[in-house]
C-alpha positions as CSV (number, residue, x, y, z in Angstrom):
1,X,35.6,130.4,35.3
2,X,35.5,128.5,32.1
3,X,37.1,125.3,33.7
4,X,34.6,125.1,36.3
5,X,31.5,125.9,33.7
6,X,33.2,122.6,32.1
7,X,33.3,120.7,35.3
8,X,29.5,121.6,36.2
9,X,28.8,120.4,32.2
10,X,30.4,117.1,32.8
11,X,28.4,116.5,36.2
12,X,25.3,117.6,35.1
13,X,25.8,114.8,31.7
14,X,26.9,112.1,34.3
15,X,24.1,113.1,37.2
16,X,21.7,112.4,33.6
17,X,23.4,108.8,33.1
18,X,22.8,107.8,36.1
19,X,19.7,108.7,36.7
20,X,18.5,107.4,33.2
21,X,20.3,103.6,34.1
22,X,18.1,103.8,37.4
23,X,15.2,104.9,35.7
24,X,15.4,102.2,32.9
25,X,16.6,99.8,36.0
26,X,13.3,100.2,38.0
27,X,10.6,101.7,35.5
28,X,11.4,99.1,32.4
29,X,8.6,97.7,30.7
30,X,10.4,94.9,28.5
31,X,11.0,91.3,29.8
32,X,14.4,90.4,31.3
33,X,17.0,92.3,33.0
34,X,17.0,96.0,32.4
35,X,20.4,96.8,31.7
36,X,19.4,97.6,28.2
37,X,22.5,95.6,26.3
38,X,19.6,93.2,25.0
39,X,21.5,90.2,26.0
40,X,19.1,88.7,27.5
41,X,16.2,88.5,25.1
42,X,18.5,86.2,22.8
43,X,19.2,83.2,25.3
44,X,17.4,79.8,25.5
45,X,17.8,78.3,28.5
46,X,16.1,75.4,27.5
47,X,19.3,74.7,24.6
48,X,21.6,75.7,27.0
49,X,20.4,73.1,29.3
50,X,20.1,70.4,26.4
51,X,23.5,71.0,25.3
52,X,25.0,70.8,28.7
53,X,22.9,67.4,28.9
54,X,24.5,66.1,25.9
55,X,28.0,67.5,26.6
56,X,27.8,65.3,30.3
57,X,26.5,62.5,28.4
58,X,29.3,62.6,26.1
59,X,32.1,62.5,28.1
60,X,30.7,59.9,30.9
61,X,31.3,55.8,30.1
62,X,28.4,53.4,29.3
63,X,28.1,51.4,32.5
């Protein structure tokens, strides 16, 4: 009896994760993806794309 109260715990706590990522997934109000690791918010394309740029320009020859 006690083993299966802990099994019915541990479902109900992972039924609860999983419906809080999909609600955070589909009802998020921040900007980004809503994963909610924050990733996201912190990169600039914009550099990333620049410092490709300068990376390709490196390594080709002056013609």
């Amino acid at each position: 009896m006690v083993q299966q109260i802990i099994i019915f715990l541990l479902f109900i706590a992972a039924a609860a994760y999983i419906l809080r990522l999909l609600y955070r997934t589909f009802f998020s109000k921040a900007e980004g993806c809503a994963k909610g690791c924050g990733s996201c918010g912190g990169l600039d394309f914009k550099k990333i794309e620049q410092e490709m740029e300068k990376r390709k320009n490196a390594t080709m020859p002056n013609v």
